[in-house]
N, C-alpha and C positions, 0 to 999 in steps of 0.2 A: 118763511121767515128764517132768516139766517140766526145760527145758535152761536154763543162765542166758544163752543169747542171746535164747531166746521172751523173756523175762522181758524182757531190755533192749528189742528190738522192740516190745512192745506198753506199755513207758512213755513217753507222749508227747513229745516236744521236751526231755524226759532229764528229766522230772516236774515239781512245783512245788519253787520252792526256798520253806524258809521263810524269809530272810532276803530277800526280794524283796517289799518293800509299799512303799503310801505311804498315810499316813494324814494326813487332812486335818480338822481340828479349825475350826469354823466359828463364831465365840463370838459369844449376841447382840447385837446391836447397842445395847442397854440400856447393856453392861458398858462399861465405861471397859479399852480394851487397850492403845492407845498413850499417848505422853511418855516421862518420865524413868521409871527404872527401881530409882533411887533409889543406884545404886552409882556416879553420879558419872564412870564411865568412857565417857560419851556411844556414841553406834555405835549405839544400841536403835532397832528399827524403831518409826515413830511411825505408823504408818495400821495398818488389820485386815489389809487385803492382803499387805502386811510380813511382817503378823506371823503369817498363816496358812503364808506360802510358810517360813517360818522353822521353824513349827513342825514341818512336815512333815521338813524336812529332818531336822529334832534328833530326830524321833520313831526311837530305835534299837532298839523292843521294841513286840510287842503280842501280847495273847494273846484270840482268839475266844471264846467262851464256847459252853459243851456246849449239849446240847441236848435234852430227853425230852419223849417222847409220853406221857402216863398215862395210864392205861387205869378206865373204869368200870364197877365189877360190877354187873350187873343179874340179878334169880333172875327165872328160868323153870319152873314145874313142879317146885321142884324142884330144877333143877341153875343153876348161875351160869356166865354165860358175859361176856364181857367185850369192851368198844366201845371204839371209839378217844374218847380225852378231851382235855385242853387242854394244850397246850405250852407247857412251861414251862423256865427257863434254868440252869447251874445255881448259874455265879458274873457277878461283873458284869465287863464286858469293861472289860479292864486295860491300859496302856501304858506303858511308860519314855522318857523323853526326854534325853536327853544335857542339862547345864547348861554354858550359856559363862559366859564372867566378866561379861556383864548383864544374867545370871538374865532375859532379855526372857521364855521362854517360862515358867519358873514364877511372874514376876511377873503374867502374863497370868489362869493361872489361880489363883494366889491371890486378884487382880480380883473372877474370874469366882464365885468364892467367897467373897469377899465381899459383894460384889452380891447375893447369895439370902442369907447372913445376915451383918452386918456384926459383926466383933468389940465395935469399941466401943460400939454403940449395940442390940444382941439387936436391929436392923430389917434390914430388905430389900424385894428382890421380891416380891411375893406370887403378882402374876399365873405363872402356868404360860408364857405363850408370850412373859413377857418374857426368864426365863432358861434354857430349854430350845431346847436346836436340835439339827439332826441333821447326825452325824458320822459319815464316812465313809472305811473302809476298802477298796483298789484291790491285789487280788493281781496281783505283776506276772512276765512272764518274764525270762529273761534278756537280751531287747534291751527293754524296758520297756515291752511290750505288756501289756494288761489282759488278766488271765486269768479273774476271778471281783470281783465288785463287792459287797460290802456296806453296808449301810445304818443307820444304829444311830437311830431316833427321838426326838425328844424327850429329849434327853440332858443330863448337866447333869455334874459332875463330883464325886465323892462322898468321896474320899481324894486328899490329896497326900504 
């Protein structure tokens, strides 16, 4: 019978908290991220540097996305037995950001969203590596040690 001290013991440095991240959003350098922010109340970071260390901080939510192995039936003789097949996701990995009063970081990626397709004019990027870049998620403990590092590819921003 397991005791709830075994239990406490063999959870590591008192487990992972989920409120312990930092997400770091790296937008390409195509996009236009800094100036005004259009609200007039100046303060908005004007370089990417700014506005990535900004982001990070507003970032107050983020959710990993699952993850499946499928499996491929192959018949033998007969009977079907089944191989490991392609991994696939099962939603797209999601974030919330807190907004100040100069929207810097939803201004950024509205940008970033407009640059792949612009309201007024249906154009944009076309190239892949001009608005895709990778973004990356840093599980932390609680003195703000790395505990697990993800990596999200070619990434681009699909809902605001």
């Amino acid at each position: 019978m397991a005791l709830i001290n075994d239990f406490k013991a063999k959870m590591k440095f008192g487990g992972a908290r989920n409120n312990q991240f930092k997400v770091t959003l790296a937008v390409p350098g195509r996009v236009l991220v800094g100036g005004d922010t259009g609200t007039g109340l100046g303060g908005a970071p004007t370089n990417e540097k700014e506005m990535i260390e900004k982001a990070s901080f507003h970032c107050r939510a983020t959710n990993l996305p699952g993850q499946t192995l499928t499996e491929i039936p192959v018949s033998f003789r007969g009977r079907t037995i089944y191989l490991a097949g392609d991994r696939t996701f099962d939603d797209a990995w999601t974030t919330t950001f807190f907004n100040d009063a100069d929207f810097a970081v939803r201004t950024m990626i509205e940008r970033w969203m407009n640059a792949i397709n612009d309201l007024q004019e249906a154009t944009g990027l076309v190239d892949p590596a001009a608005y895709q870049t990778d973004l990356h998620v840093q599980h932390l403990d609680r003195t703000n040690r790395i505990l697990k590092n993800y990596k999200f590819v070619s990434a681009w921003p699909t809902t605001m």
